[in-house]
DRENVOVO-756903 format. One record per atom (N, C-alpha, C): atom name; x, z, y. Coordinates in nm, 2 decimals. Each point is the difference from the previous one (the first is absolute). Layout:
<atom 'CA', <X, Z, Y>>
...
This chain:
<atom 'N', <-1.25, 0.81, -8.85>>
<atom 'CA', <-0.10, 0.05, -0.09>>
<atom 'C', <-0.10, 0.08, 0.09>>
<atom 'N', <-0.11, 0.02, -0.05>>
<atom 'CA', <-0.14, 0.07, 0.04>>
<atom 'C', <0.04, 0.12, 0.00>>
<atom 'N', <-0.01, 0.05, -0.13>>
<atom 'CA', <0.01, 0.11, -0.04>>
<atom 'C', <0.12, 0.08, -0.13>>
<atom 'N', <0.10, 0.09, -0.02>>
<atom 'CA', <0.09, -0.01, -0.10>>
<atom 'C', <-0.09, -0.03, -0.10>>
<atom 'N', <-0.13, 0.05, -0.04>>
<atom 'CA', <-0.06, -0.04, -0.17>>
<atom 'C', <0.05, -0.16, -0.04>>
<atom 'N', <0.06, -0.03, 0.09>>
<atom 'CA', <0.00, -0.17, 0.02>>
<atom 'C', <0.13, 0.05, -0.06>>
<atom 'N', <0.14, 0.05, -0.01>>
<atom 'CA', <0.09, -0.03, -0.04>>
<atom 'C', <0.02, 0.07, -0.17>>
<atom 'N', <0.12, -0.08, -0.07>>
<atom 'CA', <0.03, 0.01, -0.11>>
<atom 'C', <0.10, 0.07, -0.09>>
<atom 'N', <0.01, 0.14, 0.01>>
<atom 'CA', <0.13, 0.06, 0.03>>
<atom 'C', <0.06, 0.03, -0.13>>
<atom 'N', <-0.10, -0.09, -0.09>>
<atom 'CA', <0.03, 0.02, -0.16>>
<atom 'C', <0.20, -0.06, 0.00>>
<atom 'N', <0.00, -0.09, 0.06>>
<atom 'CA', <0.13, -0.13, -0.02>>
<atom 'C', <0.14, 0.11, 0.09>>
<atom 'N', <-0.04, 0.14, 0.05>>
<atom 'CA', <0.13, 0.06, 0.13>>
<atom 'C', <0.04, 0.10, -0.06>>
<atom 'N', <0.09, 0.04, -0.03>>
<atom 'CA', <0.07, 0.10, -0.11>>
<atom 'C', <-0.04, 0.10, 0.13>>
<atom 'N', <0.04, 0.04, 0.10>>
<atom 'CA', <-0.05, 0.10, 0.13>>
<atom 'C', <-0.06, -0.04, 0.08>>
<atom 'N', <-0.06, 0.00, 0.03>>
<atom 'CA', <-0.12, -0.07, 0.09>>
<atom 'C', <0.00, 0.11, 0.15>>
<atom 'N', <0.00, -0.03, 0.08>>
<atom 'CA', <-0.08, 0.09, 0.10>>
<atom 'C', <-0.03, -0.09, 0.16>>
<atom 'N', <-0.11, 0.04, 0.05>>
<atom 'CA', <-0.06, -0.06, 0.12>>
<atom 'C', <0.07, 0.08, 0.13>>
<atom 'N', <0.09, -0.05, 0.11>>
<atom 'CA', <0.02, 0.05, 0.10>>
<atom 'C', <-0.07, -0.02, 0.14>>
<atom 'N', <-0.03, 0.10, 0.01>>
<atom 'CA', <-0.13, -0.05, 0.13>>
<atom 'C', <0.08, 0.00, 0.16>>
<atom 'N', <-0.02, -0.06, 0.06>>
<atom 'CA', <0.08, -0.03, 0.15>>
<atom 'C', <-0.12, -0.02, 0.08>>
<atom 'N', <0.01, 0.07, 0.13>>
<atom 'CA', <-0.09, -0.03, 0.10>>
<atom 'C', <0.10, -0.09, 0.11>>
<atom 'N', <-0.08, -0.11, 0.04>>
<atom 'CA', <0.07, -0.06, 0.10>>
<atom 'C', <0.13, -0.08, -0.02>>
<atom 'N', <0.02, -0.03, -0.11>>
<atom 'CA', <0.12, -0.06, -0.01>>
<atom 'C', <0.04, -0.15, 0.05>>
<atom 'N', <0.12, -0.02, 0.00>>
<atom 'CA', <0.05, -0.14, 0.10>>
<atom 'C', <-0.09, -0.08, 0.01>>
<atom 'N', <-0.02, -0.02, -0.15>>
<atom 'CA', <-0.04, -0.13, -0.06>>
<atom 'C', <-0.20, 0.00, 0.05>>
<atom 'N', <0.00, 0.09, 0.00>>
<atom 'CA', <-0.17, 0.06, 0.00>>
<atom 'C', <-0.01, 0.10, 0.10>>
<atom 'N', <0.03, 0.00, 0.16>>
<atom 'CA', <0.02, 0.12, 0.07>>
<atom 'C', <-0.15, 0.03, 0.03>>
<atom 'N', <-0.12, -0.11, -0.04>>
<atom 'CA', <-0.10, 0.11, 0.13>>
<atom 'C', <-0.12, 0.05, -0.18>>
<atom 'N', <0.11, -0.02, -0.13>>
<atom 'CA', <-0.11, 0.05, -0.09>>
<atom 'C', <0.08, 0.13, -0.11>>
<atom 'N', <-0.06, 0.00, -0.09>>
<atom 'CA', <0.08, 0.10, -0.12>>
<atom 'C', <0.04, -0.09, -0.10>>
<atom 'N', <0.10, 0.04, -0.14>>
<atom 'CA', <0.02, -0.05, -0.05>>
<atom 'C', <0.04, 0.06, -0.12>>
<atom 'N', <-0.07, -0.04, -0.14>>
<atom 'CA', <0.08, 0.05, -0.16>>
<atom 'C', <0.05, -0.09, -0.02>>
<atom 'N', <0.13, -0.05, -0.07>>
<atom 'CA', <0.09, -0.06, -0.01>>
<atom 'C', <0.01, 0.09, -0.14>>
<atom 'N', <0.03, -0.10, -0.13>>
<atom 'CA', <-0.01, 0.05, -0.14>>
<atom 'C', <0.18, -0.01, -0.03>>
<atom 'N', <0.04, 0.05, -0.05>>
<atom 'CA', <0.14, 0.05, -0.05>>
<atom 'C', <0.01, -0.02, -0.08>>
<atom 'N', <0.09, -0.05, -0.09>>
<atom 'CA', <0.11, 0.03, -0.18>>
<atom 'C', <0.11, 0.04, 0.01>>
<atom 'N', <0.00, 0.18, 0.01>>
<atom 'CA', <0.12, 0.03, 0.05>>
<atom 'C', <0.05, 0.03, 0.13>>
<atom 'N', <0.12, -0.10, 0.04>>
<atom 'CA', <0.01, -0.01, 0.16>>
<atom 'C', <-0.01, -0.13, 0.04>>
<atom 'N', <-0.06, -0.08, -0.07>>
<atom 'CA', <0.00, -0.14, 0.02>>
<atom 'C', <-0.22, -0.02, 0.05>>
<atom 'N', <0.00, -0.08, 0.11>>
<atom 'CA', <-0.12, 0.00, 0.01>>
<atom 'C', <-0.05, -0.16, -0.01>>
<atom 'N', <-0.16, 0.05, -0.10>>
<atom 'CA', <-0.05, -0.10, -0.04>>
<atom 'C', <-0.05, -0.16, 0.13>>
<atom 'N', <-0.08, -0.07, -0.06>>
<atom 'CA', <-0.05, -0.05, 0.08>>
<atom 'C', <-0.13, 0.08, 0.08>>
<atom 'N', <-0.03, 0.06, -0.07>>
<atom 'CA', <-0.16, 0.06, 0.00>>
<atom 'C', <-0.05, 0.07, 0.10>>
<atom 'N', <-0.04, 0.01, 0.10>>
<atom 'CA', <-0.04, 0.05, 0.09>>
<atom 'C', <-0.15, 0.04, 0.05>>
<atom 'N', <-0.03, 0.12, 0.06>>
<atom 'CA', <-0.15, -0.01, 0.04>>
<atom 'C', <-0.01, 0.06, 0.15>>
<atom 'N', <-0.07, -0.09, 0.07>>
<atom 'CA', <0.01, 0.03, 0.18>>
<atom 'C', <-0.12, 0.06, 0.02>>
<atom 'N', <-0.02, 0.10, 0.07>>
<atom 'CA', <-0.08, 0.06, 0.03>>
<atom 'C', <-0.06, 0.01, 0.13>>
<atom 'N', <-0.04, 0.03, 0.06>>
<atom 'CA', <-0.04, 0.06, 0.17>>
<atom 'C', <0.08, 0.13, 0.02>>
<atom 'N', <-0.07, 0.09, -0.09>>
<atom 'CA', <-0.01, 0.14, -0.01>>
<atom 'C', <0.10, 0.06, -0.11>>
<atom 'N', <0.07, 0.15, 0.02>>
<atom 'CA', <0.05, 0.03, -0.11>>
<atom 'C', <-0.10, 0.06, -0.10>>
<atom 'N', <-0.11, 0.03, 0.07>>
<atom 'CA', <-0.08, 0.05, -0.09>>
<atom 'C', <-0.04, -0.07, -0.11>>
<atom 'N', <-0.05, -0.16, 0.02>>
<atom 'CA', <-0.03, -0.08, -0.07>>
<atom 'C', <0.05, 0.00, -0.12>>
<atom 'N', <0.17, 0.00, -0.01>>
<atom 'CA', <0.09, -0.01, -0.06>>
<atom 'C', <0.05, 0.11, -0.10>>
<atom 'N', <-0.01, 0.09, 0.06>>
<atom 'CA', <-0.02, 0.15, -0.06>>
<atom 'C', <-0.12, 0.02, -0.11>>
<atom 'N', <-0.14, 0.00, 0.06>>
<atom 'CA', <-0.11, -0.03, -0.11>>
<atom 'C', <0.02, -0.09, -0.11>>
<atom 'N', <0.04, -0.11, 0.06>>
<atom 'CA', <-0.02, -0.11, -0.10>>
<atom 'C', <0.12, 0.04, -0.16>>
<atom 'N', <0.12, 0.06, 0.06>>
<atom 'CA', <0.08, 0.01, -0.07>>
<atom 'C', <0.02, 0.11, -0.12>>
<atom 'N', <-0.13, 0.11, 0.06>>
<atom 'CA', <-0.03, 0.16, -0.05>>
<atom 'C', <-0.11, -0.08, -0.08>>
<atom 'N', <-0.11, -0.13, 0.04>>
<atom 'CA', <-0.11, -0.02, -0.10>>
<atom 'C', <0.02, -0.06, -0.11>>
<atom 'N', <0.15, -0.08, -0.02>>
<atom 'CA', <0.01, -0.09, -0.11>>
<atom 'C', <0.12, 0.04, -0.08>>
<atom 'N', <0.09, 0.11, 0.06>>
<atom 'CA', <0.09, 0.06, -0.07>>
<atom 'C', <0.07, 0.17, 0.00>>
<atom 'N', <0.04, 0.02, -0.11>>
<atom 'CA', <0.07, 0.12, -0.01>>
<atom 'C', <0.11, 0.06, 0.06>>
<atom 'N', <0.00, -0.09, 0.08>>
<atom 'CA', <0.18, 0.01, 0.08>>
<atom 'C', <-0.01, 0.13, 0.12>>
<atom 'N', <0.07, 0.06, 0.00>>
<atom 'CA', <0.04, 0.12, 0.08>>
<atom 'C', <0.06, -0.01, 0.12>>
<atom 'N', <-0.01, 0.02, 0.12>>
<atom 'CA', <0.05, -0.08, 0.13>>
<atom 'C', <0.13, 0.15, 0.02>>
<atom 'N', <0.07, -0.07, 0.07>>
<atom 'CA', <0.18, 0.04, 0.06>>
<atom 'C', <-0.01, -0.03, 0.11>>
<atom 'N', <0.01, 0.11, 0.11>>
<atom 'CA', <0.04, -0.05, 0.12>>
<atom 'C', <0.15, -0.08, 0.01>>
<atom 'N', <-0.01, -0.04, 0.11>>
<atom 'CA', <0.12, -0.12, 0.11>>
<atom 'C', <0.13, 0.15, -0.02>>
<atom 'N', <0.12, -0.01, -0.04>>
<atom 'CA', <0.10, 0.08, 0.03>>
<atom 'C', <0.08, -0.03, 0.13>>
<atom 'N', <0.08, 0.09, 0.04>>
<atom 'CA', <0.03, -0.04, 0.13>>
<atom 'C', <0.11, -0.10, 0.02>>
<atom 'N', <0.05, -0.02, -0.12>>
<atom 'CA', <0.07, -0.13, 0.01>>
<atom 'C', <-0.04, -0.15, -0.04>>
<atom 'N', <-0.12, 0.03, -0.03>>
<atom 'CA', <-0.07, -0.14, 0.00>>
<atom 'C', <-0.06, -0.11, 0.14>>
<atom 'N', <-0.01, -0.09, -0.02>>
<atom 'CA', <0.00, -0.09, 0.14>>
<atom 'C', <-0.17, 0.06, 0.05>>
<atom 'N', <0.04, 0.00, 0.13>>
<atom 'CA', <-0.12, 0.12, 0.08>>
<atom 'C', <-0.16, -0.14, -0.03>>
<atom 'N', <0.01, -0.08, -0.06>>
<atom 'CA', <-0.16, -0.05, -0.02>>
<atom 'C', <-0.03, 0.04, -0.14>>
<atom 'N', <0.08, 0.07, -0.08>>
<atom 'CA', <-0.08, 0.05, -0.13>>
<atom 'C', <-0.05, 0.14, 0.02>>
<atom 'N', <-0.15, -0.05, -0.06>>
<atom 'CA', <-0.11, 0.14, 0.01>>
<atom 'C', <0.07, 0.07, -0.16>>
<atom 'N', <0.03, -0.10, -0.10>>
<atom 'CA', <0.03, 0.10, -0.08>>
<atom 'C', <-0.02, -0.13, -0.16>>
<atom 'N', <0.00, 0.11, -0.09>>
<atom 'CA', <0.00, -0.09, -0.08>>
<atom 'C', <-0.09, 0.04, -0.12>>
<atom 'N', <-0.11, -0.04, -0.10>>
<atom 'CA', <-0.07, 0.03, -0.12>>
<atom 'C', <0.11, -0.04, -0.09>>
<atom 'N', <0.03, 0.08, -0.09>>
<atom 'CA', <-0.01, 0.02, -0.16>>
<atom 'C', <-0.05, 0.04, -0.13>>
């Protein structure tokens, strides 16, 4: 996806977007990856920048960002709820 306004979060009983910089799959970009729970969707949005990802996610929703805890795998910046 473009942008989250693009996603549908009416259908996810918890929904939350976890953002990862650099991850395996995606090392030289950022990444929200959409959640139900602890199970993750298809849904993804790749970025350049964290910033990008950050804005986009504060312009189109209410969700409240969580930093990375220290037992979480070292490419999560954190997670919106």
């Amino acid at each position: 996806m473009e942008s989250i306004r693009e996603v549908d979060f009416s259908g996810l009983k918890v929904p939350f977007v976890a953002v990862y910089g650099h991850p395996d799959d995606f090392q030289d970009k950022y990444v929200a990856r959409i959640y139900e729970l602890d199970r993750a969707t298809d849904t993804i949005m790749v970025k350049e920048t964290l910033e990008e990802i950050e804005t986009d996610i504060k312009e189109h929703t209410a969700m409240t960002f969580i930093p990375r805890g220290t037992a979480d795998v070292p490419s999560l910046v954190g997670v919106w709820m």
